[in-house]
C-alpha positions in Angstrom: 93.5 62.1 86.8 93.6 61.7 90.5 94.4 65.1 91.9 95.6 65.6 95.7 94.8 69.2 97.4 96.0 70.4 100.6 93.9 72.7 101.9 90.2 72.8 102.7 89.8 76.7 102.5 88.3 79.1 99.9 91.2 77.9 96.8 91.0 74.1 98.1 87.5 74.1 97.9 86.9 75.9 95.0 90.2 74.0 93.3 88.0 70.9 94.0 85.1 71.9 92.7 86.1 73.1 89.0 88.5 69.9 89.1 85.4 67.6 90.0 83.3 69.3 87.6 86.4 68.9 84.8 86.0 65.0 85.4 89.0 64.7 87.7 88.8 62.4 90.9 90.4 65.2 93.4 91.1 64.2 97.4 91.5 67.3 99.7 93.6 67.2 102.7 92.9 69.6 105.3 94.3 69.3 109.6 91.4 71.6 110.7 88.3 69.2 111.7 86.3 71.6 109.4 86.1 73.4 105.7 87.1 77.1 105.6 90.8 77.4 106.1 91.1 81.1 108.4 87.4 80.9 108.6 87.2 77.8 110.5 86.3 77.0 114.1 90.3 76.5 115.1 91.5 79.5 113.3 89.0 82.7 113.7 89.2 84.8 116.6 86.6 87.4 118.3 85.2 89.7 116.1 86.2 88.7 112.7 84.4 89.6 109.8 85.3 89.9 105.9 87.1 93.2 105.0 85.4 92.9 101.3 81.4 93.5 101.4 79.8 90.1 100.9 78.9 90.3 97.1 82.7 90.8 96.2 84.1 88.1 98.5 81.2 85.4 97.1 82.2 82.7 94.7 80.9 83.1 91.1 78.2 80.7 91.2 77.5 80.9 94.3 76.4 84.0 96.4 76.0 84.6 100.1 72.7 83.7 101.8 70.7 87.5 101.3 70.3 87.8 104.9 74.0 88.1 105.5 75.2 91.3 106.5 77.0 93.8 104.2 80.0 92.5 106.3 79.5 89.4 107.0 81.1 87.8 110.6 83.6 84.6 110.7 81.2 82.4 111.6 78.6 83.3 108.8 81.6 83.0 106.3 82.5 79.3 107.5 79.1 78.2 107.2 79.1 80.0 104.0 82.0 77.9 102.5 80.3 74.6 104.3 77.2 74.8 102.0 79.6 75.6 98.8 81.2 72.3 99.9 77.4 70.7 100.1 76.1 72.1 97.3 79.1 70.9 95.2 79.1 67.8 96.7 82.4 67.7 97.5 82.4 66.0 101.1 83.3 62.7 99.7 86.4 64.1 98.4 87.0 65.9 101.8 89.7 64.3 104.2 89.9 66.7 107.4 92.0 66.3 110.6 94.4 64.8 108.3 97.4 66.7 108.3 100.0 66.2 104.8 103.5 65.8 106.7 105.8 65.0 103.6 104.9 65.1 99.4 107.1 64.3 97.2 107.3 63.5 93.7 107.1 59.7 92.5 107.5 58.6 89.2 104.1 59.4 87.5 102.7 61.9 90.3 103.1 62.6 93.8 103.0 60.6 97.1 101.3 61.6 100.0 102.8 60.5 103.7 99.4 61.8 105.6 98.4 61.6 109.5 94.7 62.1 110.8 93.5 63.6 114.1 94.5 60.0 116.3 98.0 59.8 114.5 96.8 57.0 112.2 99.7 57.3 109.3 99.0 56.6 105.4 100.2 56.9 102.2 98.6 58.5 99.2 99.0 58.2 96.0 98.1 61.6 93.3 98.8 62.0 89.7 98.8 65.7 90.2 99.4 67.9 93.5 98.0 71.4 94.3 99.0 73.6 97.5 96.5 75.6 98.3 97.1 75.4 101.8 96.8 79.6 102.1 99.5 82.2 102.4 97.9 82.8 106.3 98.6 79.1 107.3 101.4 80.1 110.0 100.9 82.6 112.9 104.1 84.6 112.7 105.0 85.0 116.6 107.7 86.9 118.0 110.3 85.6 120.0 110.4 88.0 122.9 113.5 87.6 125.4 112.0 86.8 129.0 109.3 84.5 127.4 110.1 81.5 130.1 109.5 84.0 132.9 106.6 85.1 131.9 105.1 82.1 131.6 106.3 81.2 134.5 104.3 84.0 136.1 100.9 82.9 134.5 101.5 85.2 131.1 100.1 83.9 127.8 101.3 84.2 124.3 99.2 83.5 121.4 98.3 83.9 117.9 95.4 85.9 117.3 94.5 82.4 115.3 94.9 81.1 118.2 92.8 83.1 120.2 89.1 82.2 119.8 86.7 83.8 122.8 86.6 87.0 124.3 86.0 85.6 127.3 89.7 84.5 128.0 90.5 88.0 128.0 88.0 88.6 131.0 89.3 91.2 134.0 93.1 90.6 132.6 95.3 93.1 131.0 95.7 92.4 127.3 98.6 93.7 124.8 97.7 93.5 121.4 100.5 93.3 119.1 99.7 95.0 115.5 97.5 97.5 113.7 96.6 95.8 111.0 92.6 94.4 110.4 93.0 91.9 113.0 94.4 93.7 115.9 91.8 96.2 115.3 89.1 93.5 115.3 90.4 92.0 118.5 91.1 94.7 120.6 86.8 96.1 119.9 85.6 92.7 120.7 88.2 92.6 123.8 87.4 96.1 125.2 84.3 95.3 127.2 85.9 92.4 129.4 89.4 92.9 129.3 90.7 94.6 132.5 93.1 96.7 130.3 93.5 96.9 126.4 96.4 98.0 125.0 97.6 98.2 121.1 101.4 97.7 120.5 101.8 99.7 116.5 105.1 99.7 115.2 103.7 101.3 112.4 100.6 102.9 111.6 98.3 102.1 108.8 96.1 103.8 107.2 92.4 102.8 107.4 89.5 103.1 105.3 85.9 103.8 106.8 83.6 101.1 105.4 81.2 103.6 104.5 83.4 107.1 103.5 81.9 110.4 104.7 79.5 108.1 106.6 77.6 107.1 103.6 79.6 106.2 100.4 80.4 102.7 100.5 84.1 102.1 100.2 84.0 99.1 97.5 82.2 102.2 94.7 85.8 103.4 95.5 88.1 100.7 95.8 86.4 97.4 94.8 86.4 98.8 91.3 88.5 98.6 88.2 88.8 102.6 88.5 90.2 102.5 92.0 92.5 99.7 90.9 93.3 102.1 87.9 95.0 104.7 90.9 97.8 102.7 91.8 100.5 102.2 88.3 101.1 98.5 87.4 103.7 96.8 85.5 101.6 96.8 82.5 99.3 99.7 81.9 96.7 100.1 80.0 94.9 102.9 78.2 93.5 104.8 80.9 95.9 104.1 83.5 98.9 105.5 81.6 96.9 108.6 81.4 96.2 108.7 84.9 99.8 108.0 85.8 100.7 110.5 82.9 99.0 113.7 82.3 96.5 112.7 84.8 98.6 112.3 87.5 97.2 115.4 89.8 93.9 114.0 89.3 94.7 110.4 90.0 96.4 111.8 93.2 93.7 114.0 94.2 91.3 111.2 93.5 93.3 108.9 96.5 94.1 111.1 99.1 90.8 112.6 99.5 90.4 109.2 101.1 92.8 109.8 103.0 91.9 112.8 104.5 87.9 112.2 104.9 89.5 109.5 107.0 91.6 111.3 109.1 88.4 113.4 109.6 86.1 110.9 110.2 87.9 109.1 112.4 89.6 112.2 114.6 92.5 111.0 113.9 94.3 114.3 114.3 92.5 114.5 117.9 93.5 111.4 118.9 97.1 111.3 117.6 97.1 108.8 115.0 97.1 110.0 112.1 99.5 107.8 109.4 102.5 109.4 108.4 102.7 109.6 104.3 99.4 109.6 102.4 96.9 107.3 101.7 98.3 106.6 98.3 100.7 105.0 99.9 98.7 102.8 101.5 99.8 99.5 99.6 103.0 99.8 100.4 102.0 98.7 103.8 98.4 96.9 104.5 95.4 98.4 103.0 93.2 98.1 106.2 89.5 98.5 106.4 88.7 100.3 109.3 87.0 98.3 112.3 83.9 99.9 113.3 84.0 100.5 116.9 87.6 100.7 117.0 88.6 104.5 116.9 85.7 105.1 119.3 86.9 102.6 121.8 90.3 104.8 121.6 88.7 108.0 122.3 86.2 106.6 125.0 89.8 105.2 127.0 89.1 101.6 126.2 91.4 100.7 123.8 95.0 102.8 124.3 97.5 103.0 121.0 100.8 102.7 121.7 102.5 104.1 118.4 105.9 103.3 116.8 106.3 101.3 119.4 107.7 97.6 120.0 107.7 95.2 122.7 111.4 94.5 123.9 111.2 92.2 126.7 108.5 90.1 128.4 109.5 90.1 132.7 108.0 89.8 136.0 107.5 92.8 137.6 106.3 91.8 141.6 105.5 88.0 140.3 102.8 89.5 137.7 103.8 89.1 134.2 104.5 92.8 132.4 105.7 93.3 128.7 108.5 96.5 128.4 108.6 98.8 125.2 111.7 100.2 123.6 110.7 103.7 125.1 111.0 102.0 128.7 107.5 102.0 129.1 106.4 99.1 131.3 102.9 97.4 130.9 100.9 95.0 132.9 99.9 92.0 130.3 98.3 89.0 131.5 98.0 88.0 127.7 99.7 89.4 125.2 97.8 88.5 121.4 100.1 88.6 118.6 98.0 90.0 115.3 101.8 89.9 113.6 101.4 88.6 110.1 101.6 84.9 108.8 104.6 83.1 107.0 104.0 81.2 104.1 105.9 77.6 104.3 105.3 74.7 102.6 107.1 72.0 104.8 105.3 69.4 103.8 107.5 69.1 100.4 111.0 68.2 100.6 114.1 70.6 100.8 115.0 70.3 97.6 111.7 71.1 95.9 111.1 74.4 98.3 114.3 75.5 96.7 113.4 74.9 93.7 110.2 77.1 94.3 111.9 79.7 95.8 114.3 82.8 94.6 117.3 83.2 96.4 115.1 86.0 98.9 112.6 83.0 99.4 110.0 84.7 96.8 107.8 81.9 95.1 108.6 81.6 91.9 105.0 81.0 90.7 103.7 81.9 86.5 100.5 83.3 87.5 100.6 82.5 91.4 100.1 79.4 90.1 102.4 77.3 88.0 105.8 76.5 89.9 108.8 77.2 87.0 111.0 73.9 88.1 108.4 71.8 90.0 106.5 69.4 87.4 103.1 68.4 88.4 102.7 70.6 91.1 100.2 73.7 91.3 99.6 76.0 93.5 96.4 78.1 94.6 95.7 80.6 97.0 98.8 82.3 96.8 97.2 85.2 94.7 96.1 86.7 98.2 93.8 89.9 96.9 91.1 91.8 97.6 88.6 89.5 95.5 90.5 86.3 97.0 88.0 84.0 96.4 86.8 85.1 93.0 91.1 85.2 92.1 91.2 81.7 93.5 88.3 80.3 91.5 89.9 81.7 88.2 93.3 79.9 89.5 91.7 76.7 89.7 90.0 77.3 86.1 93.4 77.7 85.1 94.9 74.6 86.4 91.8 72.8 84.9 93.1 73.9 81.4 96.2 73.0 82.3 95.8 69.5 82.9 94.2 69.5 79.8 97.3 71.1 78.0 95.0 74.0 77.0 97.7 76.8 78.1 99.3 78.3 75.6 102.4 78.6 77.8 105.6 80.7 76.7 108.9 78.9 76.7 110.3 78.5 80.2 113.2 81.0 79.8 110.4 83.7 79.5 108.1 82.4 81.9 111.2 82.6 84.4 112.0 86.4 83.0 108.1 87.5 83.7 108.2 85.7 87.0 111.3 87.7 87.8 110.0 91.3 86.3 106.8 90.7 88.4 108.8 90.4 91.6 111.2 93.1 90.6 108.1 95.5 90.1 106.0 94.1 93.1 109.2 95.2 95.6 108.9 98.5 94.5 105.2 99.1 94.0 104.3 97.9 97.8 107.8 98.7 99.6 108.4 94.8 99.8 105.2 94.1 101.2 104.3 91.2 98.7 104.3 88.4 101.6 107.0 86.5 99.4 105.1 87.5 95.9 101.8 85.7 97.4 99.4 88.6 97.6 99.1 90.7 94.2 96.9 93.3 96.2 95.9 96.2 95.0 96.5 94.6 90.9 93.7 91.6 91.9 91.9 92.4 88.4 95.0 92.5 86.6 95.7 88.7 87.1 92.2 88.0 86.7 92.7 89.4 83.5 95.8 87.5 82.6 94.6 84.6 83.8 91.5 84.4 82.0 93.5 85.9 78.8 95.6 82.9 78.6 92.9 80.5 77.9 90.9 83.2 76.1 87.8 82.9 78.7 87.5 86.1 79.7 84.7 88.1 80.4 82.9 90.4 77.8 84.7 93.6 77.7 81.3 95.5 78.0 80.7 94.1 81.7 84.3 95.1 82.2 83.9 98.5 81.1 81.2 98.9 83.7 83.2 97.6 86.9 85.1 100.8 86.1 82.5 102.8 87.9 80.7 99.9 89.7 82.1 97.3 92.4 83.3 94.4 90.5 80.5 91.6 90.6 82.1 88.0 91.2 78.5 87.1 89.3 79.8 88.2 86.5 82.4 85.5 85.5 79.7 82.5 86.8 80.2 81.6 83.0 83.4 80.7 82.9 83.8 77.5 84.2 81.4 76.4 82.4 82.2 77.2 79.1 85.9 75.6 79.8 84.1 72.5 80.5 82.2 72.6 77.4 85.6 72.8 75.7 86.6 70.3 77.4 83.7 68.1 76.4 82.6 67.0 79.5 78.8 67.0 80.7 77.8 71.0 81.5 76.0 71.7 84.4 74.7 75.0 85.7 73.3 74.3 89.2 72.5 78.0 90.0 70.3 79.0 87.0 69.1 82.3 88.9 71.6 84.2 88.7 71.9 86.9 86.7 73.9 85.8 82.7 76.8 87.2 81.9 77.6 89.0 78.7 79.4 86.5 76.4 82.6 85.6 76.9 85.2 86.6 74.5 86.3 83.6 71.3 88.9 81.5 72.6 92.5 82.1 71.7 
């Protein structure tokens, strides 16, 4: 089939790639004039760099160049995603600064209303559709009273995706809205030019130290199925209904010794920031690797944390543009850098279809992330937003492959709906609401791989699993599966990366 994608990030690209390789003709759509969705040229800003070390965030078959660094920067991860694209040879297929403005269902697939870079308008036609157009496609921005005014008076207001050099911060005096990863990055790689740096928190998160106590790395913690293991899901297994069970005091013990090496580590107690809660309850906000540079800057005077606070008004004060808090407090800001969150829309499909996708809250309604409940022909990728994103989004697009193929053995739709709807229920209480519309699955990423790979009976040997309870889940590990749904599929196997390490055997399909 001919298979439309919009987005060129880490799901669109790696959507493409096991589409391609299952003998589909796929055309990705992306408005950025280059491949990596956030990564990309018009979307980074200062000082970004991945928040998973670069062996967990690689694709299976595919690993980071060895000379990238442990953490590798926005830049590196763009280029990254640019040779996958090579390598894969998925340019042809590629249709950047082309923006989708309307899909909508046809009879026999989908068509596309498109409009590239000069406005040049055209029409598309798919048999099959998949959004994978990322669940961090739009800057959420306040709207601040007094905005007019102070832009009047020479203020800025901008995205932090929107915000691409240091250098526009140069000798001006910078709010930076947020505490989350972002803000943090931007306000370290800010502090030596701004005039002023100042960090508007309305709440504060708790951060982990990439390397705990100074040495441990955080992924032999966290980026394992162990660490997973400390937070209870819907479904338990063995070992995690002990530790939620009898093992409780251990499992709780086991997470807030995080919490408080990192409150030592990082002086937080000195420098009045320390969370309120414990770190276990860390996922019910933003689990937020800590920036390195970032508490230093606070305690040298660089960087000043405003705490529970909010901006209330943006004014003039003397013709220079200021920004007021709700304790009164007045603050010069020259720009003021909104690291606020995103909002996940899909206005390219029409009215009728987003309700369809959508629970009355404006959840997606998604079986697996991925399979719409009312929507016919349309997938979606990317919207599994975890801590092993691209590794989540490259079993996603494995599962849409098997799709097409009618090789899910999906339950009737009244269930489908009812697990949709339990998942939600149970995701509102496990992270406080903080689900970003039941599109990020964080901290249960190995969970759907699971499920995922379960369905279709693909999964990986449960020997390697057993080890990813002690060590950081290796993306390596599942380089098999792909191709062994493309054997099943019958269509030509090809292993273009022979040098990495095999994978136990995967388990007999279903």
């Amino acid at each position: 089939m001919r298979i439309g994608i919009i987005g060129a990030g880490v799901a669109g690209l790696t959507t493409a790639k096991v589409l391609k390789q299952a003998g589909h003709d796929v055309v990705v759509f992306d408005r950025a004039p280059d491949v990596g969705g956030v990564w990309g040229v018009t979307r980074r800003y200062p000082g970004v760099s991945t928040q998973s070390p670069k062996t967990q965030y690689s694709l299976s078959d595919f690993p980071m160049p060895k000379d990238y660094p442990e953490w590798p920067s926005g830049p590196q991860v763009q280029a990254y995603l640019a040779s996958y694209a090579d390598h894969f040879g998925l340019p042809p297929h590629l249709r950047l600064s082309t923006a989708v403005t309307r899909a909508r269902p046809v009879e026999g697939g989908w068509s596309l209303e498109v409009r590239d870079a000069d406005g040049t308008r055209d029409t598309v036609g798919v048999d099959r559709l998949v959004v994978a157009n990322g669940v961090f496609c739009e800057p959420a921005v306040p709207d601040y009273p007094g905005l007019e005014e102070f832009t009047e008076a020479g203020g800025r207001l901008v995205a932090a995706t929107d915000f691409h050099d240091a250098e526009e911060a140069r000798d001006r005096h910078v709010l930076v809205v947020g505490y989350g990863k972002s803000a943090c990055d931007v306000a370290v790689a800010i502090g030596g030019t701004a005039a002023s740096t100042d960090v508007i928190a309305r709440q504060l998160l708790w951060k982990v130290p990439r390397r705990i106590g100074g040495l441990l790395n955080f992924k032999m913690l966290l980026l394992t199925r162990m660490g997973e293991a400390l937070f209870r899901y819907l479904r338990p297994t063995g070992l995690e209904r002990f530790l939620h069970g009898p093992g409780n005091g251990l499992r709780r013990r086991m997470l807030n010794s995080v919490g408080a090496v990192s409150v030592r580590q990082y002086r937080l107690k000195k420098l009045g920031l320390v969370p309120e809660g414990r770190m276990e309850d860390i996922v019910k906000g933003a689990i937020g690797l800590g920036t390195e540079g970032f508490f230093e800057g606070v305690a040298a005077g660089s960087i000043t944390v405003h705490r529970d606070r909010t901006i209330t008004r943006l004014l003039t004060v003397s013709g220079r543009p200021h920004a007021r808090l709700d304790d009164g407090t007045l603050l010069p800001a020259d720009t003021v850098v909104c690291a606020t969150g995103f909002r996940q829309e899909v206005p390219f499909l029409d009215e009728e279809i987003q309700q369809q996708l959508l629970d009355e809250r404006g959840n997606f309604m998604l079986y697996r992330q991925i399979l719409p409940l009312d929507a016919p022909g349309l997938y979606f990728n990317g919207y599994n937003s975890s801590f092993f994103s691209p590794l989540n989004a490259e079993l996603a697009a494995v599962w849409i492959a098997a799709d097409l193929a009618g090789l899910v053995p999906l339950p009737d739709p009244r269930t489908r709906r009812q697990r949709v709807v339990d998942q939600i229920a149970f995701m509102d209480g496990a992270t406080d609401g903080h689900h970003c519309r039941n599109t990020k699955i964080i901290p249960f990423s190995l969970h759907n791989a699971d499920e995922v790979l379960d369905d279709l009976g693909l999964n990986i040997g449960r020997r390697v699993r057993a080890g990813h309870w002690i060590n950081p889940v290796d993306p390596a590990a599942y380089r098999r599966v792909t191709p062994a749904l493309i054997e099943r599929l019958g269509q030509p196997s090809n292993d273009p990366d022979p040098q990495l390490p095999a994978a136990e055997p995967l388990l007999p399909s279903n």
